[in-house]
C-alpha positions as CSV (number, residue, x, y, z in Angstrom):
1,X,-127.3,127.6,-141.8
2,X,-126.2,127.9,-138.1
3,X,-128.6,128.7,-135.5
4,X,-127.2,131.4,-133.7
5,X,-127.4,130.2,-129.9
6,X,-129.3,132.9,-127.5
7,X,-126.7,133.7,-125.0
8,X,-127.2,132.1,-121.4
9,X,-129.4,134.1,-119.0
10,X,-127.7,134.3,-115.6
11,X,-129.8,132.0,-113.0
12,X,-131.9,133.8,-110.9
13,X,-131.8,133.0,-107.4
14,X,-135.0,130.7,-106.0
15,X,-137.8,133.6,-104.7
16,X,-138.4,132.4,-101.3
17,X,-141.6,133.9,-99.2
18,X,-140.6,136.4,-96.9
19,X,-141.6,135.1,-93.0
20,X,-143.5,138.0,-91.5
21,X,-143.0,138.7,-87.7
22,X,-145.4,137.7,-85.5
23,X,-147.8,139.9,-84.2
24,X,-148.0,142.0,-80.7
25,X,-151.5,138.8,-80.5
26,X,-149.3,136.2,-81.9
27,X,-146.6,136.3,-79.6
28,X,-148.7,136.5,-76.4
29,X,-150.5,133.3,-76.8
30,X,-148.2,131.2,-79.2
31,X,-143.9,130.5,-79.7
32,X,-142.4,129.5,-82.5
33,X,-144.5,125.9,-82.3
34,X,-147.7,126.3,-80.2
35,X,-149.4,128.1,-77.7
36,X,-147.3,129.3,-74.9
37,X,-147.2,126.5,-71.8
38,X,-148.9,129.8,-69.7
39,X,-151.9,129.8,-72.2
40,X,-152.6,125.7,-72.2
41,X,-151.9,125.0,-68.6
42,X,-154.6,127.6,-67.2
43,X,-156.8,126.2,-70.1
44,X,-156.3,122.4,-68.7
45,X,-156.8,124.1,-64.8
46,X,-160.1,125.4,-65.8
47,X,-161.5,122.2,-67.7
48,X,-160.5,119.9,-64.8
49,X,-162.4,122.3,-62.7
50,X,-165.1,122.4,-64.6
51,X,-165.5,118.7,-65.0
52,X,-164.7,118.7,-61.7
53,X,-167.9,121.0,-60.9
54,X,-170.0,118.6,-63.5
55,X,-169.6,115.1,-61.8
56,X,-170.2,116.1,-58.7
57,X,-173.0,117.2,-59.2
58,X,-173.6,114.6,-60.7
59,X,-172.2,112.2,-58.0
60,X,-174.6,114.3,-55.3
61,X,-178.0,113.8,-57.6
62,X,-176.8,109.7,-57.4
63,X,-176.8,110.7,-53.6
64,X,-173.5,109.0,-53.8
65,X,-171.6,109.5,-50.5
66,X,-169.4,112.4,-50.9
67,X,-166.9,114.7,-48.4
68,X,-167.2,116.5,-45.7
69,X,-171.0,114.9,-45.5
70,X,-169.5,111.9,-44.8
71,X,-165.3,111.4,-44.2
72,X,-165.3,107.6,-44.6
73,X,-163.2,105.1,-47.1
74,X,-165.8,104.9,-49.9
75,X,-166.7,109.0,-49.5
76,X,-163.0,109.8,-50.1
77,X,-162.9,106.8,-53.2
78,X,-165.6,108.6,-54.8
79,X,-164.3,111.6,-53.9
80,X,-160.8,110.7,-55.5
81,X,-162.2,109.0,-58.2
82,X,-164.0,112.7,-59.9
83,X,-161.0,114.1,-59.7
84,X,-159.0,111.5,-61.2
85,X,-161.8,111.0,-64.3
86,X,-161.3,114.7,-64.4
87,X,-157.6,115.6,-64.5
88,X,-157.1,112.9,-66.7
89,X,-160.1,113.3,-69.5
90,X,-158.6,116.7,-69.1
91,X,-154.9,116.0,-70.3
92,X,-156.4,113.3,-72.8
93,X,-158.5,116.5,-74.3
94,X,-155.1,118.6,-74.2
95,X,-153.0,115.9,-75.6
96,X,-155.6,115.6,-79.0
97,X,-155.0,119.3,-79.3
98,X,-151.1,119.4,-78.8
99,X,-150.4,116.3,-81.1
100,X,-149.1,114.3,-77.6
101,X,-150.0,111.0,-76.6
102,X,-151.0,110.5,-72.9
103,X,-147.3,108.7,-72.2
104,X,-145.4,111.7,-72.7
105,X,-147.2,113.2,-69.7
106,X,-145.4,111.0,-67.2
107,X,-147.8,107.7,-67.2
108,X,-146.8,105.7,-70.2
109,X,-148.9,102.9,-70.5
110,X,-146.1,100.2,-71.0
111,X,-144.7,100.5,-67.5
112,X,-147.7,100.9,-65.7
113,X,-147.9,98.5,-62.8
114,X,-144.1,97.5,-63.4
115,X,-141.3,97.7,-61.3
116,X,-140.9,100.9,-60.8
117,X,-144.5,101.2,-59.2
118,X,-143.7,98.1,-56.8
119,X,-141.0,99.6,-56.1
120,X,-142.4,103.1,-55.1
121,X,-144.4,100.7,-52.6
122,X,-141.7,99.7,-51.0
123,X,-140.0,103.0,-50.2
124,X,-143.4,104.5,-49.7
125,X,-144.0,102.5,-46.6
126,X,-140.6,102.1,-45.4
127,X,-140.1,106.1,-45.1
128,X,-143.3,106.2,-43.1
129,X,-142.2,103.2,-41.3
130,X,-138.7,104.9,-40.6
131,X,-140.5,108.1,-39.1
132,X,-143.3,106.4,-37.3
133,X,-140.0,104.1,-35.6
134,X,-138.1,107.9,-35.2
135,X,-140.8,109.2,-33.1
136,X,-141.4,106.3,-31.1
137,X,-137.7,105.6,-30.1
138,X,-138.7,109.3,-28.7
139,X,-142.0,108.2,-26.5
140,X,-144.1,109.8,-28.9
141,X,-145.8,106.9,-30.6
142,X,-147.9,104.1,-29.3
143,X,-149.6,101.2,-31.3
144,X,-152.5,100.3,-28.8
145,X,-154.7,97.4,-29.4
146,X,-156.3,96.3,-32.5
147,X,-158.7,98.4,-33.9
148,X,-160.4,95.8,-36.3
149,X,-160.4,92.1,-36.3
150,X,-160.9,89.0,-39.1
151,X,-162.3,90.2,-42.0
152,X,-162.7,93.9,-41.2
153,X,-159.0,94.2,-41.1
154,X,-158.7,92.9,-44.5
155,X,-161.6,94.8,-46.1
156,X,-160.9,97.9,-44.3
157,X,-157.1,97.3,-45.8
158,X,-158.5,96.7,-49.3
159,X,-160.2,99.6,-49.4
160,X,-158.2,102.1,-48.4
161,X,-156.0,100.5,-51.0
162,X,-158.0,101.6,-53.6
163,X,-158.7,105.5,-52.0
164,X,-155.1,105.8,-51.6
165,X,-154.0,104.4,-55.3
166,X,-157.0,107.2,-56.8
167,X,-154.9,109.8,-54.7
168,X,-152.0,108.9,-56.2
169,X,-153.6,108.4,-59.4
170,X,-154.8,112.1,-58.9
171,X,-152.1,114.2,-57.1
172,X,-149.5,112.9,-59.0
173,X,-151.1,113.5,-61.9
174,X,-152.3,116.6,-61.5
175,X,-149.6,118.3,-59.7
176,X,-146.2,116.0,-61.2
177,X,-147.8,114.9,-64.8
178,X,-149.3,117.3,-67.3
179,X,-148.6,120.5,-65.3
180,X,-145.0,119.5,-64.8
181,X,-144.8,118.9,-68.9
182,X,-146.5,121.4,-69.8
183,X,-144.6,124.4,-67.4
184,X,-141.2,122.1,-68.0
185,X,-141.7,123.4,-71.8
186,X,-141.8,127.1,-70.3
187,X,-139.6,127.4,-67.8
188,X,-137.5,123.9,-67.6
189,X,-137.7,121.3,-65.2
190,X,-136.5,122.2,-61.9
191,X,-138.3,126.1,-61.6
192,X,-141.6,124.3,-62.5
193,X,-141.3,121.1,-60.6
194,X,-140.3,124.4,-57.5
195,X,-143.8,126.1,-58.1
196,X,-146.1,123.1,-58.4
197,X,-144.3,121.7,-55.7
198,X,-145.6,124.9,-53.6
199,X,-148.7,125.0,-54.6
200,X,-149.1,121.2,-53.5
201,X,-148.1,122.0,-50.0
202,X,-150.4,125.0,-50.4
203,X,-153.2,122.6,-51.2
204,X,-152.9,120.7,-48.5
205,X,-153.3,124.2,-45.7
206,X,-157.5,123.4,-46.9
207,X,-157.3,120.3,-44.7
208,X,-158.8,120.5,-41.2
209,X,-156.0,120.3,-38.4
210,X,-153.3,120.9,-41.3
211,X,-150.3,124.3,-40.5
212,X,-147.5,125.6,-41.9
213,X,-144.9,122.7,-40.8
214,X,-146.9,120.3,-42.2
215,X,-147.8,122.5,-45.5
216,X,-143.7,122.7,-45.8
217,X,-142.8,119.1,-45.4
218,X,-146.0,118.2,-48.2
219,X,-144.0,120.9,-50.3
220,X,-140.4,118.6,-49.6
221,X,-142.2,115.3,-50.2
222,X,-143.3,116.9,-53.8
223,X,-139.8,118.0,-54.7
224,X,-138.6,114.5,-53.9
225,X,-141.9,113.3,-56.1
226,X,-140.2,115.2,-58.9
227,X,-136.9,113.5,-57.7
228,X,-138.2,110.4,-58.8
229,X,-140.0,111.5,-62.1
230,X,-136.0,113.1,-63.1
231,X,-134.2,110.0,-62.4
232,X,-137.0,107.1,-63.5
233,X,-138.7,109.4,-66.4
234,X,-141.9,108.4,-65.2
235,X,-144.2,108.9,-62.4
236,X,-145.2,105.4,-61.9
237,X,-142.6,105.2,-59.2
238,X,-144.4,108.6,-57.1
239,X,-147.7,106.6,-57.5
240,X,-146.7,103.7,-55.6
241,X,-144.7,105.7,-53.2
242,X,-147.5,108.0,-52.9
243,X,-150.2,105.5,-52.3
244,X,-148.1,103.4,-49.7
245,X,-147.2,106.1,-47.9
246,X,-150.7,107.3,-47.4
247,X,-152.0,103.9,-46.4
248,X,-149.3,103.4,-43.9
249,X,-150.0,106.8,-42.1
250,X,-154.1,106.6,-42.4
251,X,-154.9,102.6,-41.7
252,X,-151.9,101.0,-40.9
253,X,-150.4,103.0,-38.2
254,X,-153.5,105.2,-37.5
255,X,-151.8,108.2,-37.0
256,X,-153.5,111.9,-38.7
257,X,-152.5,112.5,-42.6
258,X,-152.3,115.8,-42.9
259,X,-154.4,116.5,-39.9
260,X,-157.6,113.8,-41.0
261,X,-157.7,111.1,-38.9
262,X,-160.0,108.2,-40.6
263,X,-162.1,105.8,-39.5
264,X,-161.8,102.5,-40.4
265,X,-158.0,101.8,-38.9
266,X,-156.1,98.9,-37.8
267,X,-154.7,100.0,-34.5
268,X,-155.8,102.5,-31.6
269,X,-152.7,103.6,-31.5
270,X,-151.6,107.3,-30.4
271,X,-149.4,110.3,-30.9
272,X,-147.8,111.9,-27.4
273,X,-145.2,114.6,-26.8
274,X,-144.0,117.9,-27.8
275,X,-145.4,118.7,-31.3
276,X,-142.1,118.9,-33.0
277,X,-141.8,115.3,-32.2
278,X,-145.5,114.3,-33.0
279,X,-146.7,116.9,-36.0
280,X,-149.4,118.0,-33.3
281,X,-152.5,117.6,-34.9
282,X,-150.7,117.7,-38.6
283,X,-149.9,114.2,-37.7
284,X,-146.2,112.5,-38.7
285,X,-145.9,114.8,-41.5
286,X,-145.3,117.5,-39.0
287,X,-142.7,115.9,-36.8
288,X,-139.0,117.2,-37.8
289,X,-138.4,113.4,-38.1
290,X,-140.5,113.9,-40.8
291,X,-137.1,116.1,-42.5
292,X,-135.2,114.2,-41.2
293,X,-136.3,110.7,-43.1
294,X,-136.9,112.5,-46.5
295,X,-133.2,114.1,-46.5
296,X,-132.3,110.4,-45.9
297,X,-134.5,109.4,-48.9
298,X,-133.1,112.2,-51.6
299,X,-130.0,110.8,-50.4
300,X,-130.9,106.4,-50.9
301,X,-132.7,107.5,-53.9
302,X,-129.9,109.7,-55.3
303,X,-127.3,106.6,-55.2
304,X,-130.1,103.7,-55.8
305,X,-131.4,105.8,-59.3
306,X,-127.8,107.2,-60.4
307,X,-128.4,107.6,-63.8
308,X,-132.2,108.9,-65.5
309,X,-133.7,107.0,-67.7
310,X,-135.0,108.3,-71.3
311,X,-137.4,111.1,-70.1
312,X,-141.0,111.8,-71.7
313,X,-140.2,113.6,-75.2
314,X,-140.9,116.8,-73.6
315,X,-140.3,119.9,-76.1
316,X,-137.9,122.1,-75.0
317,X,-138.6,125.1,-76.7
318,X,-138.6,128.0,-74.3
319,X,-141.6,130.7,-74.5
């Protein structure tokens, strides 16, 4: 006898959980993928500071020499040192949390101490070179005898070498690595690269001698940091400029950075003339030849770096 067949039951369509909307909470400290940029770059702030706070303390119980007590080469190393240690176990911290290696940040290890950092050498102390020449084709610049001689001039050279690589290490960092990542993923590149690039001239208004001028031409230098971060995808290149930079203005030529003049320099060498020539007591930063030689750089650099490399996988998700 034939089975009579049951008849087909129409296929019922696959029962798929329904997403619930975020909450009021949710959505003011996470997006779609993770906590809002807001949320993890004022966490990363406050660690840094922190730490920050921690090994110095630390660093004064060692009686190691430390600013403003004393405003020497090694004082300023350690000085540059904390805060490196700090903003990057910081970042290394954040990037455990956010599933992110400490390359995407803007330091990948495989091109650390390549070209592009030599390279950032060179235009580092050719554009202080260029303003130092500016003023002094003016009358306001004088090299004056030698400051140092045999091995003083090397060992004072060295070490302010290695203070001026920690400030890189540290203000580039700081100012161009994580936080620049981090509020890129918020608010995209340029807006971000705007407001850290403010708050980095701001930064510099706690130095003694420091003004305005020279507080806006720290806050050019910083876009054209970001500049180089767009075009090379790292930030190896703003370290070297950074650091070259720095050691041409503070031992090479002498001359104030950012209104410090430091002891320890190779010539007794002088600033003379009306203040928008010389900085005043800002120092070259200050002198309009100072604008004058960085719109000359965006310019080189625009036509020298035409095309960006890969950039840092940076998520793009807007909050």
């Amino acid at each position: 006898m034939n089975e009579e067949s049951s008849p087909e039951q129409p296929e019922q369509p696959e029962q798929r959980p329904e997403l619930s909307s975020p909450t009021m909470i949710e959505w003011i400290f996470r997006n779609q993928r993770e906590l809002r940029s807001g949320w993890r770059l004022s966490i990363y702030v406050l660690f840094t500071v922190v730490i920050v706070l921690v090994l110095g303390t630390a660093a004064a119980a060692l009686r190691l020499p430390l600013p403003p007590q004393r405003m020497d080469a090694l004082a300023l190393l350690t000085q540059e040192l904390i805060l490196a240690a700090a903003a990057f176990g910081t970042a290394a911290l954040m990037g455990r949390f956010e599933g992110r290696s400490m390359g995407v940040y803007g330091l990948p290890a495989r091109r650390a101490f390549r070209s592009d950092f030599w390279q950032g050498m060179l235009w580092g102390f050719a554009m202080i070179t260029a303003i130092i020449l500016l003023i002094r084709a003016f009358g306001g610049f004088s090299f004056g005898n030698l400051a140092q001689s045999g091995g003083a001039i090397v060992r004072y050279a060295a070490l302010w070498g290695l203070v001026f690589l920690a400030v890189g290490f540290f203000e580039e960092f700081f100012f161009r690595g994580y936080t620049q990542f981090t509020l890129t993923t918020g608010i995209g590149f340029w807006p971000a690269a705007t407001i850290l690039s403010a708050l980095f001239g701001m930064s510099h208004l706690m130095n003694p001698g420091e003004g305005p001028v020279g507080a806006l031409s720290v806050f050019v230098v910083g876009m054209f940091f970001c500049f180089t971060l767009k075009r090379t995808g790292s930030l190896w290149l703003a370290v070297g400029l950074h650091a070259a930079f720095d050691w041409g203005e503070t031992f090479f030529y002498a001359v104030p950075n950012s209104g410090v003049v430091a002891p320890g320099h190779l010539f007794h060498s002088s600033l003379h003339g009306p203040k928008w020539l010389t900085g005043g007591t800002v120092g070259p930063e200050g002198s309009v030849m100072a604008f004058a030689v960085m719109a000359g750089a965006f310019a080189m650099f625009h036509f020298c770096y035409p095309r960006p490399k890969p950039a840092p996988d940076i998520t793009m998700q807007s909050d």
